[in-house]
N, C-alpha and C positions, 0 to 999 in steps of 0.2 A: 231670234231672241238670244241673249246673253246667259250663260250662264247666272249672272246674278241677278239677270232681274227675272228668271225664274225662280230662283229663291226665296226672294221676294213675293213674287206671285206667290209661291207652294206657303210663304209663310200667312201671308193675307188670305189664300184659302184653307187653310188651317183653322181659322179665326170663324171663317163664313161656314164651312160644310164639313169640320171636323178636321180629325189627322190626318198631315203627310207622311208620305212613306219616305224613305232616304232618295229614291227613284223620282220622289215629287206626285206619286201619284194619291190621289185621295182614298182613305180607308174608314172604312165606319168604327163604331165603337168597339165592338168583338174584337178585330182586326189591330185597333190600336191598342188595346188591353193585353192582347199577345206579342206585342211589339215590343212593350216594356222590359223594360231588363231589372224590374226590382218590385219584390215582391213582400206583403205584409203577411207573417204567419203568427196569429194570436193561439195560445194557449193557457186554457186552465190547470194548475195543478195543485190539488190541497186548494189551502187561501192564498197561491200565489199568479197573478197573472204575469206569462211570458212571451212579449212581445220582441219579435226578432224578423231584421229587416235581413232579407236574402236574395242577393245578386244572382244574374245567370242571362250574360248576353253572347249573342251569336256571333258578335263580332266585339273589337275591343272600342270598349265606349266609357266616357269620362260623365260621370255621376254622382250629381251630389242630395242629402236629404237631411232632414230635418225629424227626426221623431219623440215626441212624448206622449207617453204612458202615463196615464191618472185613474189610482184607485185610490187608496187608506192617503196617499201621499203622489207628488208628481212629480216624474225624471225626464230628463230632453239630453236627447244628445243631440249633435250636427256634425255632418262630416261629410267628404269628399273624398272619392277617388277615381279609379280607372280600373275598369272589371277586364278582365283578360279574355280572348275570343275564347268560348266553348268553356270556359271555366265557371262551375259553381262556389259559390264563399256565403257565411254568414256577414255580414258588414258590422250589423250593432245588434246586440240582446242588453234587452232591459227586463226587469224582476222587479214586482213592487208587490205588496199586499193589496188584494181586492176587497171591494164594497160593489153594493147593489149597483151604483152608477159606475160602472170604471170607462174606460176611451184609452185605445189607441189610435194614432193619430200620425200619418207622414204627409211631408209635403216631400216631394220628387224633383227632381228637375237632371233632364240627360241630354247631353249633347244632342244637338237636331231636333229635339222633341219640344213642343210646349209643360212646361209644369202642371205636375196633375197631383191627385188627393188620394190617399188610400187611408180605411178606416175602417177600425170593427169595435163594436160596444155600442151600447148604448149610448151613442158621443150627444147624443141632439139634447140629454138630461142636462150637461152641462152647462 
């Protein structure tokens, strides 16, 4: 088998039995969750909520996300880059004033990986 039509394969089982790993081999959700190189950290402080997305891959990987924060009012940033092996970064903070319903909100997408959802609040009021 070719290198790419295992790729292929690992992508189509990706789809069928969850995540691949860079190796091609299948991993469950735990597994894929630690795999991520970008992470959502929500904070209360006072009336204001701070949501800040935080890089941190094991190797150098090109990553891009989408975030918006909704509380009093709602901000979205978008952006891309390439995280550095072993290197931790804040990528984006956003600050808005809160309400009973607020949502943070990213979509992800990293090299090799399927696009996945990270999310804290109560997003489902929205």
């Amino acid at each position: 088998m070719t290198s790419r039509n295992a790729a292929i394969l690992g992508t189509i089982g990706a789809g069928l039995f969850g995540a691949v790993s860079a190796t091609g081999e299948t991993m469950d959700q735990d597994e894929a969750a630690q795999a991520r190189s970008i992470t959502l950290d929500v904070q209360v402080e006072g009336n204001q909520l701070v949501a800040r997305i935080l890089g941190h891959a094991k190797t150098t990987r090109q990553v891009s996300f989408s975030l918006e924060v909704t509380g009093s009012s709602t901000s979205k940033h978008n952006a891309s880059t390439t995280l550095a092996a072993g290197a931790e970064a804040t990528l984006s903070t956003i600050k808005v004033t809160h309400g009973e319903n607020w949502c943070a909100r990213a979509i992800v997408e990293e090299a090799g990986q399927e696009p996945y959802e990270l999310s804290e609040g109560p997003c489902s009021a929205r």
